[in-house]
N, C-alpha and C positions, 0 to 999 in steps of 0.2 A: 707810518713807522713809529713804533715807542720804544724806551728804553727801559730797560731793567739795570738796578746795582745790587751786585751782590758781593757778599762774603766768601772766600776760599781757604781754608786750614791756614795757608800760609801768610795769613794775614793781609793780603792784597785786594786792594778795593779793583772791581773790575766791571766793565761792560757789555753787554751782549747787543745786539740789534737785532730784533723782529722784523722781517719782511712780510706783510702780511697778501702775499703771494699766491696763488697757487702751481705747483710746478705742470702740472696737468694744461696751464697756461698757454705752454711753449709746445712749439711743433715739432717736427723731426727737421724739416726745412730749416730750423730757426736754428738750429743742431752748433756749427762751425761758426755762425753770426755771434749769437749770445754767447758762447762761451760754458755754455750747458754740457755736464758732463756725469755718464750716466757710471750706475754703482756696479758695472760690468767692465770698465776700462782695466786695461791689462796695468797699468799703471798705478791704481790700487793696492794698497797690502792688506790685508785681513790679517790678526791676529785673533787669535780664539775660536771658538765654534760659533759658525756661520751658515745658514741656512740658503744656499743658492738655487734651491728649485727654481726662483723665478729671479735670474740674474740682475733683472732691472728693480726687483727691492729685494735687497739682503737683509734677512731676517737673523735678530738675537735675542738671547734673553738672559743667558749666563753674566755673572759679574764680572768687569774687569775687561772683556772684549774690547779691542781696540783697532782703530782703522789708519792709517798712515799715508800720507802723499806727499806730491811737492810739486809746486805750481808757477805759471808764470802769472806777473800782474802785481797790482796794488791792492784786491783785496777775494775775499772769496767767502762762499756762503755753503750752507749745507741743505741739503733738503733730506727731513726726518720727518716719518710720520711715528710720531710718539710725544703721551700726552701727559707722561708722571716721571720717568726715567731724569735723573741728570747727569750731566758728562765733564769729563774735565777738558780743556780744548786748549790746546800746545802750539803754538805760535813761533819756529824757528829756535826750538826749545829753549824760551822763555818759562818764567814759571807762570803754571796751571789757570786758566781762565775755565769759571764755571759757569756751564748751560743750562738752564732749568727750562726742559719743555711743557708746551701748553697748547692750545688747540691750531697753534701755525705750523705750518711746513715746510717753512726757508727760513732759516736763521741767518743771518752775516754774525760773521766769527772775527772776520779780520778786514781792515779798511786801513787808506792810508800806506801803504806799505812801499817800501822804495822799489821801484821798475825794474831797474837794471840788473837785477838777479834772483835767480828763482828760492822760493819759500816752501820751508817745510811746516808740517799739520797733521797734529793727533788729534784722534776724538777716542777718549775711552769714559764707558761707561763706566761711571761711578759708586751705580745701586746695584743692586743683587735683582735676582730673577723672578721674585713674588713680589715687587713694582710692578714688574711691567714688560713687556718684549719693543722690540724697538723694528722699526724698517727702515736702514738707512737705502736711498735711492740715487745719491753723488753729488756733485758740488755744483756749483757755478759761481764762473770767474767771469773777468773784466772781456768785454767781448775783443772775440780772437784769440783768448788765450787758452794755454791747456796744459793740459798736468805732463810734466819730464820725468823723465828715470827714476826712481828713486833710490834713496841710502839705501846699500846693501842692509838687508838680515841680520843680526848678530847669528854666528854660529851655535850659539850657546841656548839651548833651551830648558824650563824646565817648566813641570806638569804640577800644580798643587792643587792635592783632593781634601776635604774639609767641610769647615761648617761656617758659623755666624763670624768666628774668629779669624778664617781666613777670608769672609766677605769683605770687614771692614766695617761691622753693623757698629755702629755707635761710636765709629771709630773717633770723633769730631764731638764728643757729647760733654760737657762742662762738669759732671761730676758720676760718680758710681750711682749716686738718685737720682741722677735725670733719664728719660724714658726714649725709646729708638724715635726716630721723625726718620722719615726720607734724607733732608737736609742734613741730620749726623752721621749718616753711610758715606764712608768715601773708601772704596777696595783702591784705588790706588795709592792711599794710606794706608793698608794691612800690609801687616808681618810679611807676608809672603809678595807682593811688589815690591816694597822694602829690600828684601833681599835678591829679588833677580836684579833690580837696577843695580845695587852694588855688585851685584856679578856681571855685571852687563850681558844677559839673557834675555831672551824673550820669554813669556809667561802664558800658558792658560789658567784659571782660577775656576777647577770643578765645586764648586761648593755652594751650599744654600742652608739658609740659617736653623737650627732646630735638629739637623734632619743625624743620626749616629750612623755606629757600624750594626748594628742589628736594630736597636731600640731607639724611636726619637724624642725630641723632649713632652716632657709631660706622661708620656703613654701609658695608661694604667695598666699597661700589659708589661711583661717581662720581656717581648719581642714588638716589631712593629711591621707591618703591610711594606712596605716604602721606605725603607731606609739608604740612605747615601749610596752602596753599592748597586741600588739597583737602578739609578739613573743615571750610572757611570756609561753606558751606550750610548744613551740622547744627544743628537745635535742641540736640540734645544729640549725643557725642561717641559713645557707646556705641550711636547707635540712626541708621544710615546713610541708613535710608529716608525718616525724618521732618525733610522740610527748611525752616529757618527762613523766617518770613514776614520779609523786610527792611520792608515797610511797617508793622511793629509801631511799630519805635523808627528813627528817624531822627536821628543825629549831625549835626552841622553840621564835626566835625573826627575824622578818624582819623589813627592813630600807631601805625607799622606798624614793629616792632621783633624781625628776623627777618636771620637771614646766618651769627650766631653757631655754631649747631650745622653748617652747611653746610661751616665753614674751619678749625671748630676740632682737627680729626682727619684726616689722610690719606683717603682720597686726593681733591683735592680738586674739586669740580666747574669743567667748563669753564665759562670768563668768559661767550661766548655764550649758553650754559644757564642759566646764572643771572641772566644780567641780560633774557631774554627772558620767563622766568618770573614774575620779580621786575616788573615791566614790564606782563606779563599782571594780574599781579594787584592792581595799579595801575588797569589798566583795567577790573577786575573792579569796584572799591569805587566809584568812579566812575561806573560803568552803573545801579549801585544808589541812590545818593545824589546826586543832583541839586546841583551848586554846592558839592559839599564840600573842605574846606582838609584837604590830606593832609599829613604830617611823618613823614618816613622818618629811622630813627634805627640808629644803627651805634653800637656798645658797652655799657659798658664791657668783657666780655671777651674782645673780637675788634678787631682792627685790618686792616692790610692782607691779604691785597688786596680783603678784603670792604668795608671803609669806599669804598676808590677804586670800587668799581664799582658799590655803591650810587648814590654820588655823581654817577657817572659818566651814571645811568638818572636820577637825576632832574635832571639839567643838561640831558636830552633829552628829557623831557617838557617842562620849561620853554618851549624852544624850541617844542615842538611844540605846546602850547596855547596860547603866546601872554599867558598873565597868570599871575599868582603864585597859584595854589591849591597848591600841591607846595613843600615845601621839605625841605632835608638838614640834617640833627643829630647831629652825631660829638662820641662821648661816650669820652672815648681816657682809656684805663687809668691812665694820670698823673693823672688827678683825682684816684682814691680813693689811698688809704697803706694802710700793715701794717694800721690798726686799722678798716677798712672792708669788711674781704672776712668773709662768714659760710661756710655750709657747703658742701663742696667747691668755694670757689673764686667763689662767688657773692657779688652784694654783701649787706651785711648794711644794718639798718635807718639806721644812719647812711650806709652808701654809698647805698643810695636814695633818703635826703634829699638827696646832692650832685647826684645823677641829676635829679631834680626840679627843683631851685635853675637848673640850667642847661636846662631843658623849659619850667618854667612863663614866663620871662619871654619866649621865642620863640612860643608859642603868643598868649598874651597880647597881645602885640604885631602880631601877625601874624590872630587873631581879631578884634582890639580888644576885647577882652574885661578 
């Protein structure tokens, strides 16, 4: 066994324990003894897009994906095979303990823990989806024990599509000059968890860093092969063919926060192109989700002429539907100061709080929620 100390946003010195185990170890026979519990128990929650082909390792890759339970016992461990991803790990909602995996497969998360009443345990993934894909395979507790009911769902959900800015890339980064690492990604620090927890909603987080509404970043083209709408299907990002069931999880609100990589570099895509796509995939969310309140959101690191033409699509759906499910949210770089940009140029945890501050009360409002 060794120990890791690590740092988390919140300032908290914290501990993880390596079990340098294999779970392949234990039998089926050993099943009720040990306390082994596999990543197919009805007792699990899944949030996010989750890859069940083979119920005994659930596969992800998306940022932000998170797992949920609640257990009997004094302490309990995880079995991940995943060898760059880190995770934030929730303890009886304590604040956030970070997991940094590495060539082991059972982590202990919690030890120590009082008997007499059952513990609740999040694990959500921290990094975005070009880290790394993860296979979690389920826990193991104190032997005889085993996972009980869990906290109901929040009723409330909402769906955020995006880029770097809704990953959380750099979110953790000590200055606008310092450069992205793994260790500066934290999506459960982005704008967009920020604001479902103050809504108390539950979250998926479609997004992956670079990638526009037509045109990604850098792309010496006017257009790009691969942009954000077209991996809006995938279960998971790495694997084309296997596409997401929408009747899994149903949001009642999505927040579609996309433009930035499309203006932020030469050359830039025609108005037309953009605002047909942008438009398209307006229509896209829509066809899937029955009665849902969309908020299309522009900034902080992009302004004209992506906000006006953002603007411009949903002032024409408006009309074009006829009732207020659509509405426009410009988030213009004057909000944040020197002390809110993290790494390259992205907002840092306090700029995401300002992002939020001016989200949550428009959703809010506009949900009734």
């Amino acid at each position: 066994m060794k120990i890791k100390k690590t740092l988390q946003s919140a300032a908290c010195v914290l501990v993880i324990f390596h079990i340098g185990a294999c779970s392949s170890y234990f039998t089926k026979h050993e099943v009720g003894y040990t306390g082994i519990i596999d990543s197919d128990d009805l007792y699990i929650q899944y949030v996010g897009r989750f890859d069940f082909s083979n119920p005994k390792k659930v596969i992800y890759d998306w940022p932000g994906v998170y797992i949920c339970a609640k257990f009997e016992g004094t302490s309990c461990s995880i079995r991940l095979n995943d060898h760059k991803n880190e995770y934030a790990i929730i303890i009886d909602h304590r604040a956030p303990r970070l997991l940094k995996t590495d060539s082991l497969t059972i982590y202990q998360v919690a030890s120590s823990l009082a008997d007499s009443i059952p513990h609740t345990i999040t694990i959500q993934k921290r990094t975005e989806t070009f880290v790394g894909r993860g296979e979690f395979e389920g826990f193991i507790l104190d032997r005889g024990k085993e996972l009980v009911p869990p906290d109901k769902r929040p009723d409330r959900r909402i769906e955020f599509i995006g880029n770097s800015i809704t990953c959380g890339y750099g979110v953790e980064g000590e200055s606008p000059d310092s450069h992205f690492s793994v260790e500066t990604e934290n999506s459960c620090m982005s704008y967009a968890a920020i604001t479902a927890r103050a809504l108390n909603a539950d979250y998926f987080l479609i997004s992956y860093s670079g990638r526009g509404v037509v045109r990604n970043y850098g792309d010496v083209n006017t257009t790009s092969p691969d942009p954000m709408p077209s991996l809006y299907d995938r279960t998971c990002f790495y694997d084309s063919t296997q596409k997401w069931n929408f009747a899994r999880w149903i949001p009642q609100a999505v927040v579609i926060n996309l433009g930035t990589n499309d203006f932020s570099t030469q050359p830039y895509p025609d108005k037309k192109v953009f605002q047909d796509a942008y438009a398209l995939l307006i229509y896209r969310v829509r066809s899937l989700y029955t009665g849902v309140t969309m908020f299309c959101l522009c900034g902080p690191m992009i302004g004209e002429p992506c906000s006006g033409y953002i603007k411009e699509v949903v002032e024409q759906q408006q009309k074009k539907s006829g009732d207020n499910d659509i509405f426009f949210i410009e988030i213009k770089e004057s909000v944040l100061t020197d002390a809110d940009w993290g790494c390259d140029h992205h907002p840092n945890v306090h700029g995401m709080s300002k992002m939020a501050d001016i989200i949550v009360p428009v959703i809010r409002l506009r949900m009734n929620w």
